[in-house]
N, C-alpha and C positions, 0 to 999 in steps of 0.2 A: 448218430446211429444209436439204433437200444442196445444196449446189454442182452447179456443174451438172459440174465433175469429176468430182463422188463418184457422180452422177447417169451420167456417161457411162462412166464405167471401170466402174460397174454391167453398163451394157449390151453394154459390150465383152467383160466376164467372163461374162456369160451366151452372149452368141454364142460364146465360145469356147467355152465347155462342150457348146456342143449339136456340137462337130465330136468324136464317139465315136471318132470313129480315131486323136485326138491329134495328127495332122500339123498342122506348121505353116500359120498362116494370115496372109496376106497383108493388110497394115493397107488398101488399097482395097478388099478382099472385106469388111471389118467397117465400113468406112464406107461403102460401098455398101447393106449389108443393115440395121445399123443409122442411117443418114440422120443421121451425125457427120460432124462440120467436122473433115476429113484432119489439118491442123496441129495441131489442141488433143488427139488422138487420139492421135497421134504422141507429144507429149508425157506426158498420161495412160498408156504402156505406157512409157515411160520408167520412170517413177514406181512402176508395177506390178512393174517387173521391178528396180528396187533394192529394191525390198520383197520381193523372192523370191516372190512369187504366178503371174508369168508370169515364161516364159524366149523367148530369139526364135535361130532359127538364118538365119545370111547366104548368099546364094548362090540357087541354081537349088531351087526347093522349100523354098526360106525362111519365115521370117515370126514371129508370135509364138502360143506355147499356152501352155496352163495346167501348173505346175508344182505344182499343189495342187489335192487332189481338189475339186469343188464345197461336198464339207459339212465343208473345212474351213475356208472362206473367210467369214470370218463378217460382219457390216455394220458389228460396232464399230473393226475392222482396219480399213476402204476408209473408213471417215468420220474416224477419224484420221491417214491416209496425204494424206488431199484437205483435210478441212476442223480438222484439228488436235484442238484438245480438246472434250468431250464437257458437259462442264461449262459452266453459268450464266454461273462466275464464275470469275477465275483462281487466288484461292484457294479453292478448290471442286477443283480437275483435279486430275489421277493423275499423269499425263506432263507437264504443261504447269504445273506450280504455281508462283503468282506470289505472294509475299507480299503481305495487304492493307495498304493503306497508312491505312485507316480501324480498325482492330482493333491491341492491342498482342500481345493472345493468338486467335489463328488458334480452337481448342479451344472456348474462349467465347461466341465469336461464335453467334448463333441464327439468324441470317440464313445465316452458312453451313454450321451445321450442316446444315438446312433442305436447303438447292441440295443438300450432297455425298449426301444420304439421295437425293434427285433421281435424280442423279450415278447413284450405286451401282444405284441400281433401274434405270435409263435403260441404261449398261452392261451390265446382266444379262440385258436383252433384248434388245440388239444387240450380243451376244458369241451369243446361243442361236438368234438367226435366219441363217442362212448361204447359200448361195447354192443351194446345193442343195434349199433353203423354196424359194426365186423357182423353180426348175424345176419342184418338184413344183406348188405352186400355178396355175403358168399354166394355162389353158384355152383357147392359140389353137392347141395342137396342133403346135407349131414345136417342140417338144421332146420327141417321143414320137419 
């Protein structure tokens, strides 16, 4: 299940994509449209933008946009920025691998063989789904 992070930088990145003109956007205009708690927001575009996905400019006409088109923003990037590894198990992850303390050989183990096949296939579809999916798929018409 996402976090509700990974859940709301979701919706944040999608509301920014539907502004085609690329001007910055004002983090009250996206908690106002999106119905996000200002503070955790606030912090989620922090996050966003040390990951290089958004950028934000200060001043008069400020605020934060996308620095990355929609289809190349993909769901396994924003669930490992929010909710870390991807994997079962920590000897199972890519990024995050913890040696087991129950195995002497990682390789061996059938249990996590098992999870990392998971892993690999679970990664390959949330590296292939991107945000520019969530556009094309809605049908409430907020993004034509």
């Amino acid at each position: 299940m996402l976090s509700k992070k990974a859940q709301y930088a979701l919706y944040a990145l999608r509301y920014l994509s539907m502004k085609k003109d690329k001007k910055p956007v004002l983090i009250k205009e996206i908690v106002e449209a999106e119905q996000l708690p200002q503070k955790f927001l606030e912090a989620i575009l922090v996050d966003l933008k040390n990951a290089g996905i958004v950028n934000s400019k200060k001043g008069k006409n400020g605020g934060y946009y996308l620095i990355k088109e929609p289809k190349e923003i993909n769901f396994a990037d924003i669930i490992r920025i929010f909710d870390g590894a991807i994997a079962l198990l920590p000897c199972a992850t890519y990024k995050y691998y913890e040696k087991c303390t129950k195995c002497d050989q990682d390789e061996d183990c059938g249990l996590r063989n098992v999870v990392k096949e998971i892993r690999d296939k679970t990664v390959q579809v949330l590296k292939s789904l991107t945000l520019q999916d969530v556009i094309d798929r809605d049908k409430t018409g907020r993004f034509k």
